[in-house]
C-alpha positions in Angstrom: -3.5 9.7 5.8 -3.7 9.8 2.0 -5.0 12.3 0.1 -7.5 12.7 -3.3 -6.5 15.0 -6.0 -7.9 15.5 -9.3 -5.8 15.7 -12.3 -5.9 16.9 -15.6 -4.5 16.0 -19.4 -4.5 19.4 -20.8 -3.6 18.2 -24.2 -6.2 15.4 -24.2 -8.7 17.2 -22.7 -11.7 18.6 -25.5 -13.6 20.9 -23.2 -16.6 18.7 -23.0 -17.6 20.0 -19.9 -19.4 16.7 -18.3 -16.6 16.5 -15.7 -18.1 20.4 -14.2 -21.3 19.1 -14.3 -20.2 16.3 -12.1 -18.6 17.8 -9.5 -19.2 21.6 -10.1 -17.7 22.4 -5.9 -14.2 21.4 -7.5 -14.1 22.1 -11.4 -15.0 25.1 -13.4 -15.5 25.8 -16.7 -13.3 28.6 -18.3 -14.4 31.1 -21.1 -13.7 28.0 -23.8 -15.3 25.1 -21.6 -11.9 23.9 -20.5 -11.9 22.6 -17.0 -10.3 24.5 -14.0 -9.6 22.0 -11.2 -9.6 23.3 -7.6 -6.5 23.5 -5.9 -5.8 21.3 -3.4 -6.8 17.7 -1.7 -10.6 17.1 -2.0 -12.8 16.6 0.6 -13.6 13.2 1.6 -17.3 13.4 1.2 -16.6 14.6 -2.5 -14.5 11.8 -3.4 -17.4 9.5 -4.9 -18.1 12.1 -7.0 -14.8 13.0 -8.4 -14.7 9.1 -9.3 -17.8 10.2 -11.5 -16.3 13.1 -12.5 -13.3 11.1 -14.0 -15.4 8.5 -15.6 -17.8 10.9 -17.5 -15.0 12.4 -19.2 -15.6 10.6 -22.9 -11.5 11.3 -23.4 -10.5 10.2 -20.1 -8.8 13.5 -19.4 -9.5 13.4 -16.1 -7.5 11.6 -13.5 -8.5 11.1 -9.8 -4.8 10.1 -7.8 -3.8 9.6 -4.5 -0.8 11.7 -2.7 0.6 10.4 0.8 0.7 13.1 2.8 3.3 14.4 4.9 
């Protein structure tokens, strides 16, 4: 079975924040607005979400990828 993970473009990322707002169970906000991803597969029921997630992000910093598992 494959797996969801999100992904994140540290250098292109500009602490917007909308990606937190979008899926807030998998991605806080650190002292400077910066995103801090979960670790970890994501939950299939948050999947739809973390789609969302990656599209609100204006600088596309966020990536939504899929890992076979073992």
């Amino acid at each position: 079975m494959n797996q969801r993970r999100l992904g994140i473009d540290p250098i292109a990322c500009k602490a917007h924040g909308l990606c937190a707002d979008e899926l807030p169970e998998a991605i806080t906000l650190d002292e400077w607005g910066y995103p801090i991803l979960s670790t970890g597969p994501l939950p299939p029921k948050s999947v739809r979400r973390a789609k969302a997630a990656a599209a609100a992000c204006p600088v596309l910093a966020l990536r939504l990828t899929t890992v076979k598992s073992p």
